[in-house]
N, C-alpha and C positions, 0 to 999 in steps of 0.2 A: 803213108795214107793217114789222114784226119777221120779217126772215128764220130760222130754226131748222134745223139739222140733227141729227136726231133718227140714234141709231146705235144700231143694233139687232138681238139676238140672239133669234128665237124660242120658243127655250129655257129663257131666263130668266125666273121670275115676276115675280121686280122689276122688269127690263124693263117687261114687261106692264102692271101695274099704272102706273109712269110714261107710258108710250104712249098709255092710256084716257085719261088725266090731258092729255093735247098734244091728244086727237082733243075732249076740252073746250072746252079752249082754243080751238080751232079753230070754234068756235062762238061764240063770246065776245069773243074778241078778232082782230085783224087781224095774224095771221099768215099765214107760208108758210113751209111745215116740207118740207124733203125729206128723205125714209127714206130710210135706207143701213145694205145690213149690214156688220155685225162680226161676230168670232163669239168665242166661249169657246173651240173648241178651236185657234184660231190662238192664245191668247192663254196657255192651258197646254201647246201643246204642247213638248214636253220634260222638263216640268215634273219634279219626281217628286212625284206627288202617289197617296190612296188608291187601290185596285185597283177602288173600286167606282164611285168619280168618275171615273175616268179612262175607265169604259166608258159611261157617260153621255156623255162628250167624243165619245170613238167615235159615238156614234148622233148627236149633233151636226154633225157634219159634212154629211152628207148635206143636212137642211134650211140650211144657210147656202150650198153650193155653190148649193143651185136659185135662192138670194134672188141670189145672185152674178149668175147669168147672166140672171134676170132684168131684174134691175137695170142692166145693159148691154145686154141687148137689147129689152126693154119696160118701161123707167122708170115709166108710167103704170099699170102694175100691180100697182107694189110695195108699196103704201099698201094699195088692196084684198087682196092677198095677204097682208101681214104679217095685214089681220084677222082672215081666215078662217081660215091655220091658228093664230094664237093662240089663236081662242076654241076648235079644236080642242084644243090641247095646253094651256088651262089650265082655262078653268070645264068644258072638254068631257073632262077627265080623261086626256090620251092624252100627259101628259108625265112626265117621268122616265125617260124608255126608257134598253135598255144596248145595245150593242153598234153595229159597222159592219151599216147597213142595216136598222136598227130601225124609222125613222119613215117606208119607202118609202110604205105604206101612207095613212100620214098625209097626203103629199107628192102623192099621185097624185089623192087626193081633194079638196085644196086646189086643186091644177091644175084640175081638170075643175070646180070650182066658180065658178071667176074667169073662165073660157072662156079657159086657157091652153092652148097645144099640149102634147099629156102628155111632148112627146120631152124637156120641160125635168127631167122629170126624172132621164134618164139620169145625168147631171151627176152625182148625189147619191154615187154608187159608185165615182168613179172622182177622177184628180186633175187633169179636163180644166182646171175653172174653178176650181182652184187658185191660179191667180196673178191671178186678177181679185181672188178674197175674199180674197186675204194686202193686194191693195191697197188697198180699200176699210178693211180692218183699220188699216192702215198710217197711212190720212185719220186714221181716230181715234184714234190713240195720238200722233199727229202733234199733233194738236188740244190733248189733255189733260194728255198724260204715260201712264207704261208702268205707273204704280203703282196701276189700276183697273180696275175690272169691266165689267158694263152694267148701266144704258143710259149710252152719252155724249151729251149734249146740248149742241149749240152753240148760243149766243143771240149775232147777230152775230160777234164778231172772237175771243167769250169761248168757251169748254168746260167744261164740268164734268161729273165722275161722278154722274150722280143728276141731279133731287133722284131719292134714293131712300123711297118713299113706301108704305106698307102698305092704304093704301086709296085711292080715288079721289076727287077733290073733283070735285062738280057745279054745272056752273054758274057763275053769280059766283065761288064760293069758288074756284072752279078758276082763273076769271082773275087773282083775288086773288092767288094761288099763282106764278102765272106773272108777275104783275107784279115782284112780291118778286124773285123768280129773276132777272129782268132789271136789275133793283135793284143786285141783288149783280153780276151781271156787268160793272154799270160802274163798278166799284172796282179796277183792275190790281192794287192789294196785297190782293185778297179773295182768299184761297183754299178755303178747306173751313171747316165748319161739321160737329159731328160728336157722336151719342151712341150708346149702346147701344140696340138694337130690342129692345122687349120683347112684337111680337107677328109675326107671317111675315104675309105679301101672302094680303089678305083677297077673294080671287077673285070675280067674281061674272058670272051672264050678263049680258050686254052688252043 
């Protein structure tokens, strides 16, 4: 069995799109993937970055604290949760938000879909489970290096940014993909592989 640790921001498309791409796999091959969040606004904050991304970060926060506390206190819901609210925030349209306390919405209706207690989502507004998600952050920069996005994916001892993927492989093609990745992981002097995208994360319902 191929252990994987999947890090993840549900914010991100690209994320998403690589996620659908493991939850393939997971079908296909013999894995065991543990979710774990990270988040974009641990990762810009201070940054100086535009006024209009950085309020994007703002609203980010709120869903990675809930994934936080989750995550430490019902591990076995975090797999079901990342789905429900990605497929909320991407084929379901309800991402991009701006500001602190944009996605409560989102967050409350994710909860009550997974048969979560709603009080998780207090978390989201405040900086109780701050120091969980700065840690679980921490796993994955630890893992990769501080010079990348999401998703991180660990394949054994290795990490990598990515792959970063615009569409989903199904099936074979998907294990095919993941064999590759494994491939490459067992080269210690492998590091990146790298072009320009010439098209954004082509969504789609699950």
């Amino acid at each position: 069995m191929q252990n994987v640790t999947f890090y993840f921001d549900v914010s991100c498309p690209f994320c998403w799109q690589t996620s659908r791409w493991m939850k393939e796999v997971e079908q296909v091959r013999d894995v065991a993937v543990d979710w774990v969040p990270m988040s974009l606004a641990v990762l810009n904050d201070g940054r100086d970055l535009p006024a209009d991304y950085m309020k994007m970060m703002e609203a980010n926060w709120g869903p990675a604290r809930v994934f936080a506390k989750v995550k430490a206190e019902a591990p076995e819901k975090i797999d079901e949760l990342y789905t429900v609210m990605g497929e909320m925030v991407h084929p379901g349209g309800e991402g991009g938000k701006q500001g602190y306390g944009a996605y409560d919405e989102v967050i409350a209706a994710a909860l009550e879909k997974v048969g979560l207690p709603a009080n998780y989502a207090e978390v989201a507004n405040t900086e109780d489970a701050d120091d969980l998600l700065r840690g679980f952050h921490a796993r994955a920069m630890e893992a990769v290096g501080d010079d990348v996005g999401t998703p991180v994916v660990q394949l054994g001892d290795t990490a990598f940014f990515g792959p970063v993927i615009t569409r989903v492989p199904r099936g074979e093609e998907a294990g095919e993909l993941f064999d590759a990745s494994v491939k490459l992981a067992s080269f210690p002097y492998f590091f990146e592989l790298k072009r320009s995208r010439t098209e954004g994360p082509q969504v789609q319902e699950s």
